[in-house]
N, C-alpha and C positions, 0 to 999 in steps of 0.2 A: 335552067341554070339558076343558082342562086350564089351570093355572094353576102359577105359583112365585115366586120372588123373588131377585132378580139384583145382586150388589154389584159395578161395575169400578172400579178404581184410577184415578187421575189418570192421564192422559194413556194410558191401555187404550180395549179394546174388547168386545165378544162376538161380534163374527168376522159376517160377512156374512153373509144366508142367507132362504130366505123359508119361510113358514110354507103354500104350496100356495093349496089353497080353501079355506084356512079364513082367519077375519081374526083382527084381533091389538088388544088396547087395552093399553097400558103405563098404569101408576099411579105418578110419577114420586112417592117420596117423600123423597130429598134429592138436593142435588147440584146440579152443569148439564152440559147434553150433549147430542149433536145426534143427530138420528135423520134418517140419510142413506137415501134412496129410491133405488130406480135408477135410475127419470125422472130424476134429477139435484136432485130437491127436498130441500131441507135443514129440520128443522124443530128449531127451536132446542127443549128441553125442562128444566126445574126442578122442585122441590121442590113439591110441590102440584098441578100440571098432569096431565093426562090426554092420551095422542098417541094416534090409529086409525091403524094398517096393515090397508091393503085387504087383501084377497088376492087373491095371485099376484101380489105385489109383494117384491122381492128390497130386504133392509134391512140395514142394520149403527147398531148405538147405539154411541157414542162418549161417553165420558168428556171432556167439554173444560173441567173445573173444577179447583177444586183439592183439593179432599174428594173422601170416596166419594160415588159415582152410583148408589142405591140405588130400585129399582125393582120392582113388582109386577106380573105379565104374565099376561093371558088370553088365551087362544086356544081360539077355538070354532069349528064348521064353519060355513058359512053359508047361512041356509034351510035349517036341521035334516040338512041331507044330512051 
């Protein structure tokens, strides 16, 4: 498992990408921004919310506020593999 925490700028991003077989839970703790899927689902995210990325799902967080989009991120394998 690994974890960190992620500050983007208004109107940034942290770039596309997917995290394999492992899944992903964000800890939104300020801000607003959307966590684009690549199925094409959009999941609006804030300040207090918690988002899941499957795995083997290609994602980008976007900044769509106007503060920082400050966030805490786990990623773990899935079923201990």
């Amino acid at each position: 498992m690994r974890s960190g925490y992620q500050a983007i700028a208004p109107g940034a991003e942290c770039g596309e990408h997917s995290t394999g077989a492992h899944e992903e839970v964000l800890v939104v703790l300020d801000g607003e921004g959307a966590a684009r899927l690549g199925d094409g689902t959009t999941l609006c995210v804030c300040g207090g919310q918690i988002a899941y990325i499957p795995p083997h799902t290609v994602h980008n967080i976007l900044n769509t506020g106007e503060g920082v989009l400050r966030y805490v991120y786990v990623v773990a394998p899935v079923g201990g593999s």
